[in-house]
C-alpha positions as CSV (number, residue, x, y, z in Angstrom):
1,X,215.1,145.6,248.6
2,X,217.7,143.8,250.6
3,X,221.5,145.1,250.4
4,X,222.6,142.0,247.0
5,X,219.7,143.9,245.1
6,X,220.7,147.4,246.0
7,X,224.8,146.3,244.8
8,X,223.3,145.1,241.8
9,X,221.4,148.3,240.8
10,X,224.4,150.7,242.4
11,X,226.5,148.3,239.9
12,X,224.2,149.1,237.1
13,X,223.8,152.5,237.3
14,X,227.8,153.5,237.8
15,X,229.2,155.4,235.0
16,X,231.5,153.8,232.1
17,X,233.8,156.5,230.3
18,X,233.2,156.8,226.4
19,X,235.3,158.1,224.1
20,X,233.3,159.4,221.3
21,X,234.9,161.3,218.0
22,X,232.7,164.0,216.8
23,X,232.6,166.6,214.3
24,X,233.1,170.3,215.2
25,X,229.8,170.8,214.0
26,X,228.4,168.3,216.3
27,X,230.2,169.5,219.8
28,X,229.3,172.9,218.8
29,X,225.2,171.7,218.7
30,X,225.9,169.6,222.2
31,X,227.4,173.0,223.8
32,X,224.6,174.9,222.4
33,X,222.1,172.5,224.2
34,X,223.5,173.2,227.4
35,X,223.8,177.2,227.1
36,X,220.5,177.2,225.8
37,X,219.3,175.1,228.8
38,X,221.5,177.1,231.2
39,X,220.1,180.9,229.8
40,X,216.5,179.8,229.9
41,X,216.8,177.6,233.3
42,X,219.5,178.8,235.3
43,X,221.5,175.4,234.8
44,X,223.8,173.9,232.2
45,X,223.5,170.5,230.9
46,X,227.4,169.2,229.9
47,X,227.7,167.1,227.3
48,X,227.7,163.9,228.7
49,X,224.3,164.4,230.4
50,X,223.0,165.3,227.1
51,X,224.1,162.2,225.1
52,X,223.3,159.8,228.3
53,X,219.3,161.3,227.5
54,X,219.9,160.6,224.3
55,X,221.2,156.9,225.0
56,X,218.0,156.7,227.2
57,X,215.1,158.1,224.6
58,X,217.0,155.4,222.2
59,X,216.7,152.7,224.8
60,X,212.6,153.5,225.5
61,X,212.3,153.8,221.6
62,X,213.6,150.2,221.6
63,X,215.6,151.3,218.8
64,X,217.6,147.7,217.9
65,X,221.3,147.7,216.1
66,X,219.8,144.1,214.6
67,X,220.4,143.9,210.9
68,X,221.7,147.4,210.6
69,X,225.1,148.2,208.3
70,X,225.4,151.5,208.4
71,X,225.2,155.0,210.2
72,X,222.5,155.8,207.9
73,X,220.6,152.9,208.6
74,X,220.2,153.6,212.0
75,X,219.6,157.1,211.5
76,X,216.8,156.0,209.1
77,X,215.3,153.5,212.1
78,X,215.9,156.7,215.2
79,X,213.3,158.2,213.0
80,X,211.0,156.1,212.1
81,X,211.1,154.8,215.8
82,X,210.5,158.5,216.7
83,X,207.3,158.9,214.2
84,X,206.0,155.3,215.2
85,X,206.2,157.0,219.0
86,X,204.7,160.4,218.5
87,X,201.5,159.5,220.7
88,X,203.9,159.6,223.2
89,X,204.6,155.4,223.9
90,X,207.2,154.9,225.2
91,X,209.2,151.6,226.8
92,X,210.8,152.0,230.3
């Protein structure tokens, strides 16, 4: 890999802030997560690292936003991606 393909993948992989607006109900399940991975592991996973796995399981789902409307409609395609993938293929 010379040192123009190693830029492009450092560019690739640097983080971008996100402001997301969630419920109380939903911060409270991301925070439980992380105790619940800190108690039975010995480390905490914060919030962010939690919805950047979940960014990446939707990515290797191929989970598309093609022809969708609403919040429901994705929530509908999440799991039938999920079902479709329960022998375990997955995209990289």
């Amino acid at each position: 890999m010379n040192n123009h393909d190693r830029e492009k993948d450092n560019a690739a992989r640097r983080s971008h802030r996100v402001i997301a607006a969630l419920n109380r109900e939903q911060v409270d399940f991301l925070d439980k997560l992380g105790k619940d991975a800190l108690f039975s592991s010995g480390v905490k996973l914060s919030r962010t690292e939690i919805l950047s796995a979940m960014v990446d399981i939707l990515r290797k789902l191929r989970v598309s936003g093609e022809g969708l409307a609403s919040r429901d409609g994705l929530e509908e395609r999440i799991l039938a991606a999920m079902k479709q993938s329960k022998g375990g293929k997955l995209h990289e």
